[in-house]
Every structure is written in structure tokens, then in C-alpha cells.
N, C-alpha and C positions, 0 to 999 in steps of 0.2 A: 650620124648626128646624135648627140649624149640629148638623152631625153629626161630635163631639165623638169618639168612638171610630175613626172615620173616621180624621179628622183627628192620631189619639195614632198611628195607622199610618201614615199618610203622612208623619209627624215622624222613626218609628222608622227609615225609607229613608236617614234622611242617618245614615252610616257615623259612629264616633267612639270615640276610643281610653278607654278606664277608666281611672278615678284612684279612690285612698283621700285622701279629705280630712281632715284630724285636729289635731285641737286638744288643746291643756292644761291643763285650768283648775286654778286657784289651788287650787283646794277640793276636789278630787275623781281619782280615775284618768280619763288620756287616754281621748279616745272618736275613734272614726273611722267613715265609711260611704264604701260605696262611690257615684260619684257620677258621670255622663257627660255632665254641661254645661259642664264646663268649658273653657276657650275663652282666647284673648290679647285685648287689649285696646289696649296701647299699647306702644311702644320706648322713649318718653322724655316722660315717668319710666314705667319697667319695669310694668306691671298688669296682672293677670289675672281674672277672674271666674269664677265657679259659680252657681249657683241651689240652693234649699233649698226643699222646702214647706213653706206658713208651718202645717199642721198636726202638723208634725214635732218631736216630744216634743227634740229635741236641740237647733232653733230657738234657745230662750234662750240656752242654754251657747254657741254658734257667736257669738250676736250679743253676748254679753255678752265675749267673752275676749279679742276686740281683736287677734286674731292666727289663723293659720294654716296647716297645711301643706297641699300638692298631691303623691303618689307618683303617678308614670302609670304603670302595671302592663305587665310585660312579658307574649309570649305563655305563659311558661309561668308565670305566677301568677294563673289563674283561677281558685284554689280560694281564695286571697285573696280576688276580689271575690265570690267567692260566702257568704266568709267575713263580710267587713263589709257584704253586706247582708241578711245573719239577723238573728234577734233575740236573738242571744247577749248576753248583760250584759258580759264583760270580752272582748273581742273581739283586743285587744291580750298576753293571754296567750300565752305561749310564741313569741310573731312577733317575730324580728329585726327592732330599731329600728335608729337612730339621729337624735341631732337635733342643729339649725342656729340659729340667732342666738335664734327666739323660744323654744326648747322644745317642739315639736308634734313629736310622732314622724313620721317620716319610716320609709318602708319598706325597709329593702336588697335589694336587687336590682331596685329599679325602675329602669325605662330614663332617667326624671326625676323633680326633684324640684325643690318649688319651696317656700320659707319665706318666707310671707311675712304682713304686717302687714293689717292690715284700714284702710282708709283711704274707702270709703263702701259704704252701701246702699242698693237701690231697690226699693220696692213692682214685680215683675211678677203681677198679678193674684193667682194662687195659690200662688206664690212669692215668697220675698224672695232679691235679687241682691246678693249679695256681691262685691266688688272691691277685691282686697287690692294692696300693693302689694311688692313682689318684693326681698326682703332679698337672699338669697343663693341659688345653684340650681347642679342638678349634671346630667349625661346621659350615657347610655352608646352605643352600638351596639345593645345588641339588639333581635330583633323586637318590636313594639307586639304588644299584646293588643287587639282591637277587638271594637266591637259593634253590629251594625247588624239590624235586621228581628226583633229580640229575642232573637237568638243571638250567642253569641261566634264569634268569627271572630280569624283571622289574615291579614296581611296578604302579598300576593307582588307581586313586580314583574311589571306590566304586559308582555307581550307583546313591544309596540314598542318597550319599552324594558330587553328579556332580552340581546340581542345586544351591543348598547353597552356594557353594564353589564359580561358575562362580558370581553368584550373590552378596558375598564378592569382588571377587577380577573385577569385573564393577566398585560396588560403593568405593573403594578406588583409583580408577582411575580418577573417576570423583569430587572426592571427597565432599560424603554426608555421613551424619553418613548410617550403615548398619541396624542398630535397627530399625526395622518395616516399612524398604523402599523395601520386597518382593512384597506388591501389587503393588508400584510404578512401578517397572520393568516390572513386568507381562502385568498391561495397557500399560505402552510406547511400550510394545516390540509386542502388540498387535495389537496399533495400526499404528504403523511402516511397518510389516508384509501386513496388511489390507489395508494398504492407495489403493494402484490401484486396488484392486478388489474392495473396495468401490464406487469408483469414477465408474469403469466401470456400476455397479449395476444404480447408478443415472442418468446417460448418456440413459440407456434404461428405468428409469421409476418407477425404482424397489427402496425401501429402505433394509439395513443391515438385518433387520429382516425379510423382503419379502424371500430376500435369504436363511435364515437361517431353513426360516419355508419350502421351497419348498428342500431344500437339506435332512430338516431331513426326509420328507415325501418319498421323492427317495429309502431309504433307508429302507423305512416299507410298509407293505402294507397298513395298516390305524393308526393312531394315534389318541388319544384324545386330548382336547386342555390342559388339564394342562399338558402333555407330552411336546407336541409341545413350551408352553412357559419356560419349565425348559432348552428344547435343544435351544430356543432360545435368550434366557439371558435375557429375557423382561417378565414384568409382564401381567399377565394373562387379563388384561382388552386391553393392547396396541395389543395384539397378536390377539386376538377377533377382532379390528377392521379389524389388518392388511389380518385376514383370510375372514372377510366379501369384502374386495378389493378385493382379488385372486378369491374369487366366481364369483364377478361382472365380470370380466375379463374369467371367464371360464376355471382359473388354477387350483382350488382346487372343491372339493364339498363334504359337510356337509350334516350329518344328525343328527341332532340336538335330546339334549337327555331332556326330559318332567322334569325332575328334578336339574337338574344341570347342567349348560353350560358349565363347565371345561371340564365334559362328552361326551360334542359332538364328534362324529366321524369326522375325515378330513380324503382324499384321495387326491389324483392326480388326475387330468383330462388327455387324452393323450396330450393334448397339452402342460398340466403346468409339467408333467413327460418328457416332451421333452424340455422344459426349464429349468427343474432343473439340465439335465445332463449336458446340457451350461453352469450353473450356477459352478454345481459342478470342471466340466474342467478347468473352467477359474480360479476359486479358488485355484487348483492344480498349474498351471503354475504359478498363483502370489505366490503363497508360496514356492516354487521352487528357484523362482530367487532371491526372497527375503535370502533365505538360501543357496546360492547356497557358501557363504563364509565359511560357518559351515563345517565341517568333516559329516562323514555318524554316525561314531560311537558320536557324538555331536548331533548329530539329534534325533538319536535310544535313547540315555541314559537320556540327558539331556532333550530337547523337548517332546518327545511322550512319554517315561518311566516317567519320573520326574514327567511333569505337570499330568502326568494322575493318578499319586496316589495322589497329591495333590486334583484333583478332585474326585478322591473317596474317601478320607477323610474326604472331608471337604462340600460334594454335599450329604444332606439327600437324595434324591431321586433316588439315583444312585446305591445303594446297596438294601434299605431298600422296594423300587416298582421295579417289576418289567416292564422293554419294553415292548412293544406289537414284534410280532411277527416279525421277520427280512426277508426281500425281498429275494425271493431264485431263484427267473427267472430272 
């Protein structure tokens, strides 16, 4: 036995935005319902479709009137679909219309709208399928209103696709072309971010890299130097000197490998492991406040999801070697 209820759930999974369907008949006040089959059809010539159940008291009127509109509902007009599909008798009272070539109200403030002509119908089982064909139509910007799993829902951008997006709509603000100004943002917004930790770093003594090498080290219990200059964005001869400083000073210490100096070992000292956790604090609160305008889910998606697949994509070292071991006291 085909399990029919089942099956009305596993339908409901597929996401899809809400419309008000509405017609005018000759003889009567407009009527409209709300309706979430509707769907495109063709380019040329322009058609769209809905479905109706053929036990729906409104059935004649829809088939007989030879015409009709589509509103697709924005997210803030859920009380609209909740509106047309009660069983109110004049449903159209007091709701801002307007209408297009055939006369079928139309909703304002829908993100679309579509007027269009009725030009065939097809028996689906326990529906009859409507496919009108598309006089004139309008759209805006805003959010859709959707519904999936038998709840309203709104929709957001994707994740993989928060970063690009912010980063389009910056550079149309500021107005520069977009084409190959992502590394541009990424330095500015770097070092924007950076400015007073930096500053605070040279105030004590320390340069950008000083920090970067005593943070990664925090964080592991030994490193090698070509570890240490991948995590510290500088090349491996700058990072060499900078770790020969940290010795003199008694922050770091090395043991040095007979064949290659990339190889060497670095640790912490207790004293340079008790300035990194300074280092690192401080770091913390400049990036804090620095961000403190961002949302949490802006942080989570766009900042630390984003940039960080971009750095495992585009960082050989990051997948391909593995880290040394990770601090667990």
C-alpha cells in the first residue's frame, strides 16, 4: 500500500516561495488563495503553471475566467498567506491591489507579479494544472517568503557564497570594479583589524612577526621553522632571524637540525610561553572591537568559515603537511 502521507512529507522537503493567485470574474468580487505550485514553464512564449484541487469550491471560477494573476509574497507578507488561505469570504478587503492587462489583482508589495492569460489545462490526478501564458510582469529586490517542511521560512545566502557577495556589494559601494579586487579587501580589512595590536606589539619591542611566531608556538608544543614561517606569513630567511631575536631575549629556544635549518626545532621558554599568552589576549580584544559592528552569524560565516576555506584551498601546506602536535595542557 503507497504510503500517501509519507509521501505529502517527502514532497513538503522541496523548499518553494508562496504566491497569491487571483482572478476577476465578470460577475462577482475578485477572489484569491494562497498557492505553492507554482513554477516556470517556458521562455518563448513566456508560461507559467499552478495546480488547483479539482475539489476546490473556487475550481469553476479559476477555469471558467480565462485569466489570471501570480503575487509571489515577500518575507514580510506572511500574514497575507495566511490571510488567503482561510476561509474568509472577501479576503481582498482592505489589501492594497493593483492590476495589469487582464484585471486580476495583483498584490503590492510582492517581490513579483505575474498577469497572465490562461491558454491550457491538464488533468493531474487530483488536481487540475493551469498554464497561463504571461501578459505583463513586474519584480523587486526583496527577500522571498518560503516554505518548506510545512513552515514559513526565509531565505539567507549560503555560506560559500556570504564572502563573495559582502565583498561585491563593499566594492559597488565604494565604487571599484569587483574583478580581482578580493585580495584588495582581504589586506585592507587586515589591516584595519591589526592596526592597534600592531602598534601595541612595537610600543614593547616586538615586531608583527615576533608575535605571530610566539602565538603559533603557544599553540604547539614544538614547531619547525618552515612551519613557524608558513603560520607566520613571512619567508623563511625573515623568520630565522626573527627567531635568532626571541633566543637572545630567552623567549624561544632552538635546537638546530645538521642538515637543514627549515628543520630546526623552536619551543617556548616559560617566560616567552607567558608573553605569548599577552600577545595572544591582546590580539583577542583588538579583534573584538574591531568587529564588534559585525553580527555573530557575520563573524561565524563570513570571517572564520569563508576566509578559512579560502585558506585551505589556496595554502599548499595546510592540507598537504601535516602540524606538529597541538598543546593539550
Amino acid at each position: 500500500m503507497f504510503d500517501t502521507l509519507g509521501f505529502r512529507s517527502a514532497l513538503s522537503r522541496f523548499a518553494t516561495g508562496v504566491t497569491i493567485i487571483s482572478v476577476q470574474p465578470d460577475d462577482g468580487p475578485p477572489l484569491g488563495l494562497t498557492v505553492n505550485s507554482f513554477n516556470s514553464v517556458s521562455l518563448d512564449p513566456p508560461l507559467v503553471l499552478w495546480s488547483l484541487n479539482r475539489q476546490a469550491q473556487s475550481l469553476p471560477i479559476f477555469g471558467q475566467a480565462g485569466h489570471f494573476g501570480i503575487s509571489v509574497l515577500a518575507a514580510d507578507q506572511i500574514d497575507l498567506s495566511r490571510r488567503f488561505a482561510s476561509s474568509l469570504e472577501n479576503r481582498f478587503e482592505n489589501i492594497a491591489v493593483f492590476t495589469g492587462t487582464t484585471g486580476a489583482p495583483l498584490i503590492q508589495g510582492s517581490i513579483a507579479w505575474f498577469d497572465c492569460k490562461s491558454r491550457y489545462y491538464y488533468e493531474g490526478g487530483d488536481h487540475l494544472i493551469f498554464v497561463g501564458e504571461v501578459l505583463s510582469f513586474g519584480f523587486s529586490d526583496q527577500p522571498a517568503l518560503l516554505y518548506e517542511g510545512g513552515k514559513y521560512k526565509v531565505a539567507e545566502l549560503h555560506p560559500d557564497l556570504t564572502l563573495s557577495s559582502s565583498i561585491s556589494a563593499l566594492a559597488d559601494k565604494v565604487g571599484i570594479n569587483r574583478e580581482g579586487d578580493v585580495a584588495y579587501f582581504l589586506a585592507k580589512a587586515s589591516k584595519l583589524i591589526g592596526l592597534g595590536f600592531h602598534e601595541e606589539l612595537k610600543k614593547r619591542g616586538f615586531s608583527l612577526i615576533d608575535g605571530r611566531i610566539l602565538s603559533h608556538l603557544l599553540h604547539h608544543r614544538e614547531s619547525i621553522v618552515g612551519y613557524i614561517a608558513n603560520a607566520a606569513l613571512a619567508p623563511q630567511p625573515t623568520v630565522t632571524k626573527a627567531i635568532d631575536r626571541l633566543c637572545q631575549q630567552n623567549l624561544v629556544q632552538r635546537q638546530s637540525h645538521t642538515k637543514d635549518r627549515r628543520k630546526a626545532t623552536v619551543t617556548l621558554t616559560e617566560k616567552g610561553r607567558d608573553l605569548a599568552r599577552f600577545i595572544v589576549e591582546k590580539s583577542i580584544q583588538y579583534e573584538k572591537a574591531q568587529l564588534a559592528a559585525c553580527s555573530a552569524t557575520d563573524v561565524a560565516n563570513l570571517l572564520s568559515s569563508a576566509l578559512d576555506n579560502i585558506i585551505r584551498k589556496c595554502d599548499p601546506m595546510t592540507d598537504d603537511v601535516p602540524e606538529p602536535m597541538l598543546e593539550t595542557a
